[in-house]
C-alpha positions as CSV (number, residue, x, y, z in Angstrom):
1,X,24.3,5.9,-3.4
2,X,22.4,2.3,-4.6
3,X,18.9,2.1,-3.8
4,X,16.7,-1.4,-3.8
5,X,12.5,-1.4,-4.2
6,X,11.4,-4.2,-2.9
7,X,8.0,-5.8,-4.3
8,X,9.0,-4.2,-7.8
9,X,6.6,-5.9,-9.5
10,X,2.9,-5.0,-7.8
11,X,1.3,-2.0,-8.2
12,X,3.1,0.3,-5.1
13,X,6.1,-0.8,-6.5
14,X,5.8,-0.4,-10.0
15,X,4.8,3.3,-8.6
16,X,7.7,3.8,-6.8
17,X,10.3,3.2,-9.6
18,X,9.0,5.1,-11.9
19,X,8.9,8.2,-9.2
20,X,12.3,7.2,-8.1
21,X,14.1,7.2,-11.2
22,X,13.0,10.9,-11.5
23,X,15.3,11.8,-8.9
24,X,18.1,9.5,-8.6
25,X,20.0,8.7,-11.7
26,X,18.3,5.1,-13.0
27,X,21.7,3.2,-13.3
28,X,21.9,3.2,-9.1
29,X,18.0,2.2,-9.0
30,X,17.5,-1.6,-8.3
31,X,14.1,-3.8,-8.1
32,X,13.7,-6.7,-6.8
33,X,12.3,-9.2,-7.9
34,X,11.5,-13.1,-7.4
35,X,12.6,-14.0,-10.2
36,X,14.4,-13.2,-13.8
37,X,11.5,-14.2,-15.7
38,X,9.3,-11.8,-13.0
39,X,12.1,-9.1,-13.6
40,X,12.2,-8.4,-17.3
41,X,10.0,-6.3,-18.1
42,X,11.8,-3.8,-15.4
43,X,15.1,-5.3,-16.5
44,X,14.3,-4.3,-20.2
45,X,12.8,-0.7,-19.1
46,X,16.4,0.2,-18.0
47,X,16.2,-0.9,-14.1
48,X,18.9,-3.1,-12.4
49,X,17.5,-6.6,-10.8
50,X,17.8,-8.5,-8.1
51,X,16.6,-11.6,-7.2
52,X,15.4,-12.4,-4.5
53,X,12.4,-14.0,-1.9
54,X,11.4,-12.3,2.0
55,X,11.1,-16.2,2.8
56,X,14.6,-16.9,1.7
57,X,16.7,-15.2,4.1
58,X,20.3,-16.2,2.1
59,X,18.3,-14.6,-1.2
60,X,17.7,-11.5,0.9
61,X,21.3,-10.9,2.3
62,X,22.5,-11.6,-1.6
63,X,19.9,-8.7,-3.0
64,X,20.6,-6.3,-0.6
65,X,24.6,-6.6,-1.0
66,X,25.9,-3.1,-2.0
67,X,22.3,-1.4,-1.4
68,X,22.5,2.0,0.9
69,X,19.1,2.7,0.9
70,X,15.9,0.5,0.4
71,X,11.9,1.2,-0.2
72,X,10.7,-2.1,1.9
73,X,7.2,-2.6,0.3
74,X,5.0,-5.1,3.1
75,X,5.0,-8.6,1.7
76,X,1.3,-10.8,2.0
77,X,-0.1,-11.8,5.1
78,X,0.5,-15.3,6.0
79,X,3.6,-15.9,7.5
80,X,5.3,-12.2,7.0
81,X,6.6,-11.5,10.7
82,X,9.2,-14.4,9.9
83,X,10.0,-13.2,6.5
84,X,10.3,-9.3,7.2
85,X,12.8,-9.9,9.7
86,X,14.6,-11.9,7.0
87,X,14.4,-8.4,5.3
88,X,15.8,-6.3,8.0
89,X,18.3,-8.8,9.4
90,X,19.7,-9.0,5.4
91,X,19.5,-5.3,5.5
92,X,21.5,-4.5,8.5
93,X,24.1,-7.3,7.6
94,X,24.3,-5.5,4.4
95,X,25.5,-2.1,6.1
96,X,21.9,-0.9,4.8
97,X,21.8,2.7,5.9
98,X,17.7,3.7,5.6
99,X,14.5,1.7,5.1
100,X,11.6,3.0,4.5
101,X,8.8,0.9,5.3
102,X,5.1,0.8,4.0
103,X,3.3,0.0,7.1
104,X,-0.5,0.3,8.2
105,X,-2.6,3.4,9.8
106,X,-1.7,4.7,13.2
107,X,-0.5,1.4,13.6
108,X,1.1,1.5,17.2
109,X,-2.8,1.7,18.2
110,X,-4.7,-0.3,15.8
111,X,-6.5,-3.4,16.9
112,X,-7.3,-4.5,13.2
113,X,-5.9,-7.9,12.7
114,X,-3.9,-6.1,9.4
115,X,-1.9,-4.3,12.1
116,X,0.0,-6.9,13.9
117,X,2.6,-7.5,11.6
118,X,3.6,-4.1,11.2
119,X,3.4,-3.6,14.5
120,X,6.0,-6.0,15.2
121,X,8.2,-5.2,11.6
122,X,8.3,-1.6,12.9
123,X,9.4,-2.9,16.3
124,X,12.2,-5.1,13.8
125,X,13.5,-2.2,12.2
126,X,13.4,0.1,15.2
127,X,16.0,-2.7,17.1
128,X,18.0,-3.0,14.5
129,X,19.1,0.8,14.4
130,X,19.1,1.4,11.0
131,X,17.3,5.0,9.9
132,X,14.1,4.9,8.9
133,X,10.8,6.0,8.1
134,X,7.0,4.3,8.5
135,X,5.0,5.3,6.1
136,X,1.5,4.0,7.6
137,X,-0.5,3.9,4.6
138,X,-4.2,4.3,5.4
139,X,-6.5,2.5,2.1
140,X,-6.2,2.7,-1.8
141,X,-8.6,4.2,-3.7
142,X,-7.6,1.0,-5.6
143,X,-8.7,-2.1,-2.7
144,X,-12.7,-0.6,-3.6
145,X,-13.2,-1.9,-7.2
146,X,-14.9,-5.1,-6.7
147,X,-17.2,-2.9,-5.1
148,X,-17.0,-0.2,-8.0
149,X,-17.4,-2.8,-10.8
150,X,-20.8,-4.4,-8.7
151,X,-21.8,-0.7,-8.8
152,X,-21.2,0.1,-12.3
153,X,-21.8,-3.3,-13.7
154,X,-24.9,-4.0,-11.7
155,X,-26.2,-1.3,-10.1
156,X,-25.8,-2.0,-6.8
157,X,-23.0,-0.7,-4.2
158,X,-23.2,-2.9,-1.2
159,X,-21.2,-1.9,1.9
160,X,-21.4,-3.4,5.3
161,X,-19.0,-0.5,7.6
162,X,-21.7,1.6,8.3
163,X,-20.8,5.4,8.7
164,X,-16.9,4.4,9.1
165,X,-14.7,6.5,7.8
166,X,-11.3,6.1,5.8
167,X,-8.7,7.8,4.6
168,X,-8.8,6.9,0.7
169,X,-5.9,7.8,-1.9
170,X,-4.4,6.4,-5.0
171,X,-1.8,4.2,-4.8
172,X,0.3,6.2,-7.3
173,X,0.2,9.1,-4.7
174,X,1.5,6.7,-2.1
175,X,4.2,5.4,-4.3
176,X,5.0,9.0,-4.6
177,X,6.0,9.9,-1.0
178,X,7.4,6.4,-0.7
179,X,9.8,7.3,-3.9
180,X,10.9,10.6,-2.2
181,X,11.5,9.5,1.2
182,X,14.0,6.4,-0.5
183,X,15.5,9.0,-2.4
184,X,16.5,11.1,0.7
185,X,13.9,13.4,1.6
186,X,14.0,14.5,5.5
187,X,10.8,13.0,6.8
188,X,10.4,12.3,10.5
189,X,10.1,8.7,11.4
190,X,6.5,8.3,11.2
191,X,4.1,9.3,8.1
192,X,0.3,8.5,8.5
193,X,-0.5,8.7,5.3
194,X,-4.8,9.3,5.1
195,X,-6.3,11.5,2.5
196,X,-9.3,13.3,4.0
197,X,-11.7,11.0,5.5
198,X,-14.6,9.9,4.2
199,X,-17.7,7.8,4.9
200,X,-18.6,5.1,2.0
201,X,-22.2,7.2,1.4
202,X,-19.7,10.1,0.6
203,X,-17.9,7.5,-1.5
204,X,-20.4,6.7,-3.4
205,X,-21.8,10.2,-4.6
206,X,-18.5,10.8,-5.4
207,X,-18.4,7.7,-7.5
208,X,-21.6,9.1,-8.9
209,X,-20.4,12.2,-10.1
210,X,-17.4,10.6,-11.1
211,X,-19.0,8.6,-14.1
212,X,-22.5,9.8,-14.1
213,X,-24.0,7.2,-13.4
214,X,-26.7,6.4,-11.2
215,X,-26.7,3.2,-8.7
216,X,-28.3,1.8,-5.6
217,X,-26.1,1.9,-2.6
218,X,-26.8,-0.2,0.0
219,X,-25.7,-0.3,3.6
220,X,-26.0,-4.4,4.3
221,X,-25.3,-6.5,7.0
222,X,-22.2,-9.2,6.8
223,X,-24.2,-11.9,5.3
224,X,-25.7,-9.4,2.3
225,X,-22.1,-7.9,1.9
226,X,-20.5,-11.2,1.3
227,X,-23.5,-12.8,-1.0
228,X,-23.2,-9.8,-3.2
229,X,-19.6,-9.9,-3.9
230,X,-20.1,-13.7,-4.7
231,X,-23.0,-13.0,-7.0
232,X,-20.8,-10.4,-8.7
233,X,-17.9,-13.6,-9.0
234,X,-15.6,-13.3,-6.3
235,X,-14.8,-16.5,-4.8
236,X,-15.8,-17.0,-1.1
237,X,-12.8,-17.1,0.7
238,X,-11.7,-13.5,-0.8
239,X,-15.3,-11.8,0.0
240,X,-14.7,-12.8,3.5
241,X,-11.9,-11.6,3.8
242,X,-13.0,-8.3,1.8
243,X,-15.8,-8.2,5.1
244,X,-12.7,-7.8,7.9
245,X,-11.9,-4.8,5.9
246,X,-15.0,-3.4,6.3
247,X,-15.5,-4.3,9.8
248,X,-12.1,-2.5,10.3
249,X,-13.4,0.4,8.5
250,X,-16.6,-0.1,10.7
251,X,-15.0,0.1,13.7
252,X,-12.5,3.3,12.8
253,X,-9.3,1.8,12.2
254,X,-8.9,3.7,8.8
255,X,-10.5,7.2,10.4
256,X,-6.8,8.4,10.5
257,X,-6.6,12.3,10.2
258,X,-3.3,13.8,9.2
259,X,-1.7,16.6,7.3
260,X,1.2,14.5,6.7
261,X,0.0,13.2,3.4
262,X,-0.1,16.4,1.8
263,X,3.0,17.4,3.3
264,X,4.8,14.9,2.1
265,X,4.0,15.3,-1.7
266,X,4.0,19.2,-1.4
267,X,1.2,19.7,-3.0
268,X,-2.9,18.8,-2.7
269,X,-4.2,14.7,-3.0
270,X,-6.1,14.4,-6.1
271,X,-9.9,14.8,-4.9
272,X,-12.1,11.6,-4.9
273,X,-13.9,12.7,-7.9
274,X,-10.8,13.3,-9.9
275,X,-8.7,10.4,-8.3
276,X,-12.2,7.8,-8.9
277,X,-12.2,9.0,-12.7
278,X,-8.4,8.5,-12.7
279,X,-8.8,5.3,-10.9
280,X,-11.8,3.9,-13.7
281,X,-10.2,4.9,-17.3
């Protein structure tokens, strides 16, 4: 059995490997990767590479030749409807016999803008008939620490999604059930992955505890949400951006409760103390 991680490189990825290679021998573990150079640090920790880009559909049916079973981490927004189903067309002409797919919260009723495109990859892999599993990832601990960092470095946590709630874990715990469910653990077709929900005031006392450190936390409105994350040097474009999160969060599209998580790792989510301390060393 060969197994391919797709987006072996960022963070879920990087995860991933190291979970997988605790439970699969490391000589059938392959990353891929865009490139050699992008590839050798993995390359010289013992992984096999592939090259390969989801825009290059010839690339894709070359890195998945051989492969029975792949962890398909989401590529960036832009145009990723056209180049995940150069993923799972490679796939299937490869004789690919199980993806599992990072996809978004309860996404098959999500109106978030985020959800579209896995919405329609899910639909992708669901035609081609290939065995799978969605693992709809709710929200990293991690996507928060702009706002940490304004907190910690200057004293003011500024959120603009109200008493929203989300589903927060770290992306290491993620990685986790994504490892086991490439390496063959029987999950059912759909995971919604959300830790216990929580509003950002609960967030932030957490936070507090966390480092013991005291900060104001502000509830602000779009225009003071995106001046603050300027102020603390994010450019523009990016805050903006960071403010359709929050509107999603705002308007419940990460209040996602499900015991799957948990089930999944066989055992407890770190608690958002332990997991913000983790998250800040």
């Amino acid at each position: 059995m060969t197994y391919l991680v797709t987006g072996a490189t960022g963070g879920l990825g990087g995860y991933a490997l190291n979970y997988l290679k605790e439970l699969v021998p490391m000589t059938d573990i392959y990353a891929l990767v865009r490139s050699e150079e992008k590839g050798a640090d993995l390359k010289a920790a013992g992984f096999n590479i592939r090259i390969g880009d989801y825009s290059d559909a010839e690339s894709m049916k070359q890195a998945f030749a051989g492969i029975d079973r792949v962890l398909f981490v989401s590529g960036a927004p832009g145009n990723r409807q056209v180049e995940h189903e150069n993923v799972v067309n490679a796939a299937k002409e490869a004789g690919v016999s199980y993806i599992a797919y990072t996809s978004f919260a309860d996404a098959d009723n999500s109106t978030s803008a985020l959800a579209a495109d896995h919405i329609f990859t899910e639909k992708v892999i669901e035609k081609s008939g290939i065995e799978h599993t969605f693992l709809r990832n709710n929200w990293y601990f991690e996507n928060e620490m702009p706002m940490i960092g304004g907190a910690l470095n200057g004293g003011k946590f500024v959120y603009a999604a109200g008493n929203g709630k989300t589903g927060w874990a770290l992306k290491r715990e993620y990685a986790e059930v994504a490892a086991k469910a490439v390496a063959g653990a029987r999950f059912p077709e759909i995971l919604e992955l959300s830790g216990p929900v929580m509003t950002y005031a609960e967030l932030t006392e957490a936070l507090k505890e966390a480092t013991g450190k005291d900060f104001e936390v502000i509830s602000s409105d779009d225009k003071g949400f995106v001046e603050n994350l300027v102020n603390v040097g994010m450019p523009q474009p990016v805050a903006e951006m960071f403010l359709s999160f929050q509107h999603d969060i705002k308007n419940n599209q990460l209040d996602v409760t499900s015991r799957d998580f948990e089930k999944a790792l066989g055992k407890p989510l770190t608690n958002r103390v332990d997991a913000l301390r983790e998250l800040l060393q």
